[in-house]
C-alpha positions, -999 to 999 in steps of 0.1 A, spaced: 253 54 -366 261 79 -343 259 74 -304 250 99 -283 261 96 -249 250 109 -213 273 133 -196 292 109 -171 304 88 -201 312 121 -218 336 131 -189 351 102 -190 362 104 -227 377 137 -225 403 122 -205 407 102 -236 419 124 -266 411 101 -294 373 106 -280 375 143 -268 364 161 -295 336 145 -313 317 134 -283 322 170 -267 308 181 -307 277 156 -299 269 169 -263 268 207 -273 256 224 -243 220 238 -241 212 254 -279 207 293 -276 175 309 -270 157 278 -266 128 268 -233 150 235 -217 128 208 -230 132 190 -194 119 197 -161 150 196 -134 132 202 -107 103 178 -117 100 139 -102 95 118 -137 76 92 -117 50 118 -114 45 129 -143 49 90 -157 20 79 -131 -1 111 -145 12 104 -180 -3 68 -177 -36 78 -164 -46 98 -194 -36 68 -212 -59 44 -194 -90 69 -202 -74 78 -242 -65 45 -250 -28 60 -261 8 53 -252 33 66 -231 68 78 -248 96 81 -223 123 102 -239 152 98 -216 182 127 -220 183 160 -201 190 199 -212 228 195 -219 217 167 -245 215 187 -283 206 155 -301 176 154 -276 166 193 -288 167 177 -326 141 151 -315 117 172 -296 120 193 -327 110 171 -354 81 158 -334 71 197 -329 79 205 -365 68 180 -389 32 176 -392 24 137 -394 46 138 -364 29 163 -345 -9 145 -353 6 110 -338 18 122 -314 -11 145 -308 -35 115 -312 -14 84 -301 13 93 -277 14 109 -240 53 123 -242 72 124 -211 108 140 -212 130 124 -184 157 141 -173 184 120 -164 208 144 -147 243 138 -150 233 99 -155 223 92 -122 188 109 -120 158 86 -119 175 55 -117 149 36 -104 125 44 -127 145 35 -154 150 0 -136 112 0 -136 106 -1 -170 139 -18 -180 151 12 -199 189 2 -209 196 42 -215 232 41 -202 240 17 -229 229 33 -256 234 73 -256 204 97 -254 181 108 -262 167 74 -256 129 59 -261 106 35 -240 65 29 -249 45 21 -223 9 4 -225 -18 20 -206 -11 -5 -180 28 4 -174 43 -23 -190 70 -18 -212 62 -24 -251 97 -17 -267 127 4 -259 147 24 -292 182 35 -297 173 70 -315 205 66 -338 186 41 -358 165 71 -361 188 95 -376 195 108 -416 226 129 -414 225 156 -386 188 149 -379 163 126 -371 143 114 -403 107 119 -401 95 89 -418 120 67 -394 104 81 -363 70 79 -377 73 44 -385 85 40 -351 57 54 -336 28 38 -359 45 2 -349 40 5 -312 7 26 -311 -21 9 -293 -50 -6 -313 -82 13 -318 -111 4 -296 -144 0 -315 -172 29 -303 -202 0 -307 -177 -21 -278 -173 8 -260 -212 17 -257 -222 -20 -250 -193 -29 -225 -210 6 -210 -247 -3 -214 -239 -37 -194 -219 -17 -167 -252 6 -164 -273 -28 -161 -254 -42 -139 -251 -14 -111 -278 11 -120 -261 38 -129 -268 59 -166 -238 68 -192 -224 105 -193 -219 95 -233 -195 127 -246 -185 129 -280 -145 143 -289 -115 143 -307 -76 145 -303 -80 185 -320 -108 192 -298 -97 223 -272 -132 224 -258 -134 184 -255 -104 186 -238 -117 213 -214 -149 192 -208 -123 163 -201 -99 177 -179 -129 191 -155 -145 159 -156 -112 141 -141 -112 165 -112 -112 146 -84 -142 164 -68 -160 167 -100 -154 125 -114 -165 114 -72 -198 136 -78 -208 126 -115 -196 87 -106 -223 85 -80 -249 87 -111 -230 83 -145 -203 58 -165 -181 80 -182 -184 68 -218 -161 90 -242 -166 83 -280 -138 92 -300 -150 102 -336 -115 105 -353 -94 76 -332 -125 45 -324 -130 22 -351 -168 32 -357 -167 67 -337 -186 86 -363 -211 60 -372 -219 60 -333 -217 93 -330 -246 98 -357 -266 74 -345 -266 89 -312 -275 127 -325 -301 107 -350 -278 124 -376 -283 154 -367 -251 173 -374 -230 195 -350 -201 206 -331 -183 186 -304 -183 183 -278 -215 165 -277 -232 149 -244 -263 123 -241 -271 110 -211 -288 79 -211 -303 51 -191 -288 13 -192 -315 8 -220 -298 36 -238 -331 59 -240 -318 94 -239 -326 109 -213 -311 146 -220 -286 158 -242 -264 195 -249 -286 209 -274 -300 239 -257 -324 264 -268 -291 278 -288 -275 246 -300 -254 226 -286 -235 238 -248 -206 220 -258 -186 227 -224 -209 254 -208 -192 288 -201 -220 316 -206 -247 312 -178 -271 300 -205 -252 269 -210 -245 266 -172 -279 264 -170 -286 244 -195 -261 213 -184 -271 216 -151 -307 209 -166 -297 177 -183 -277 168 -148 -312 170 -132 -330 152 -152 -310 124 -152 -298 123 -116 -304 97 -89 -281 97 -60 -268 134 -64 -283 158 -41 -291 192 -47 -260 203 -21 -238 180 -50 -252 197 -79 -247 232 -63 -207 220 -61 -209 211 -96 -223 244 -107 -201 260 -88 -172 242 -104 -178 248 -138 -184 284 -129 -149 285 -115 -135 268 -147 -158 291 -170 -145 323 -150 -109 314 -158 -119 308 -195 -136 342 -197 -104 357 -173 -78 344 -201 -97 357 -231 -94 393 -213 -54 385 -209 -53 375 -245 
């Protein structure tokens, strides 16, 4: 099994010539014409704390991998997630990957203390999963990992498939919502997605804008339904469009009896997440309609906000 070390331990055995030159072979210096796969100038426990919060609302894990840009053995890794394509869909649909660079072995310290990441011991680039909640599931030497001068495929994906979280059921996901709604009045903002999903993801990431989630959470529970990862996702999903078929995203917005109260099918289908000024209108329509703290001054911002998001949609398709 080969051991790949950090740089201070690497310094330290060239002053050893039995060690010099196969562990300066290992830590090859930044491969050619490659992006660095870590941010320097980056604080990890940022990007960990934001890493973890798209967990919470996915229901994924967090993968730490531990290295920095010097580290070629961490290239090979980064690679073969990117590369092969059962990797790329669990990561894609299980896994929130954080790359932390560790500097000349010094750098981040105490975050590694805060997960009890032993990387020092063991040679880079090194593995922690995290729960949604930041505790620590396992830790993995990424030699165990390896076939030859690579990582093998089927040893990382068996890896990853061992420590993913468990699916959450969309019926449990509805009801624990339903009794939320019962309890404090409020309706569900039920959205239908997926991992492959760019416009779900879109409707997502606007809906976790601070401004935007303290304005819907006045009136609505944020209830996604996963179709491809919840146990269930599709049957709910069908019996929420009365199976009716269509595109995703999808949105219902519904009392805490569950009566529909409006939903994204518009005059020409379903808005999805609204860019033209027809489906602008059209989602602010169902926002109405369902609304009972947010003021007309809060819908205004709203509008305004997904006209910002749409503008930068339409400004990129220009670009492109």
């Amino acid at each position: 099994m080969t051991t790949h070390r950090g740089p201070s331990l690497l310094f330290a055995a060239l002053m050893t010539a039995t060690l010099a030159v196969p562990l300066a072979a290992q830590e090859s210096a930044t491969p050619a014409k490659r992006a660095p796969i870590y941010d320097e100038e980056a604080d990890a426990n940022l990007l960990v704390d934001a890493a973890l919060q798209r967990a919470t609302v996915e229901n994924k894990r967090v993968l730490l991998m531990y290295g920095g840009n010097w580290c070629s053995w961490c290239y090979l890794l980064d690679g073969t997630l990117e590369s092969d394509p059962d990797l790329r869909r669990k990561m894609q649909y299980e896994y929130e990957l954080v790359h932390v660079d560790i500097g000349r072995g010094e750098k981040h310290a105490e975050l590694s203390a805060r997960f009890g990441s032993d990387h020092r011991a063991n040679g880079y680039p090194y593995l922690t999963v995290l729960a949604a909640d930041g505790s620590a599931v396992t830790h993995k030497n990424t030699g165990e990992l390896e076939a030859g001068k690579a990582h093998d495929p089927a040893k990382v994906l068996a890896f990853l498939e061992a420590h993913e979280a468990a699916p959450r059921d969309a019926s449990t996901v509805l009801a624990e919502a339903q009794q939320l709604a019962q309890t404090d009045g409020r309706r569900l903002f039920v959205h239908m997605g997926a991992p492959w999903c760019g416009w779900c993801h879109r409707l997502e990431d606007w809906m976790a804008e601070p401004e935007v989630a303290a304005l819907l959470a006045k009136d609505f529970i944020d209830v996604k339904i996963d179709q491809d990862r919840m146990t269930n996702g599709k049957l709910v999903g069908s019996l929420l469009r009365r199976g009716e078929a269509g595109g995703i995203p999808w949105i219902v917005l519904m009392d805490g009896s569950l009566r529909p109260l409006a939903d994204a099918d518009g005059p020409g289908g379903n808005v999805g997440f609204p860019v033209s000024p027809e489906e602008i209108g059209h989602f602010m329509s169902m926002l109405r309609a369902a609304r009972q703290k947010l003021t007309d001054a809060d819908l205004d911002e709203l509008q305004a906000s997904l006209q910002r998001s749409a503008d930068k949609i339409l400004a990129a398709r220009k670009q492109g």
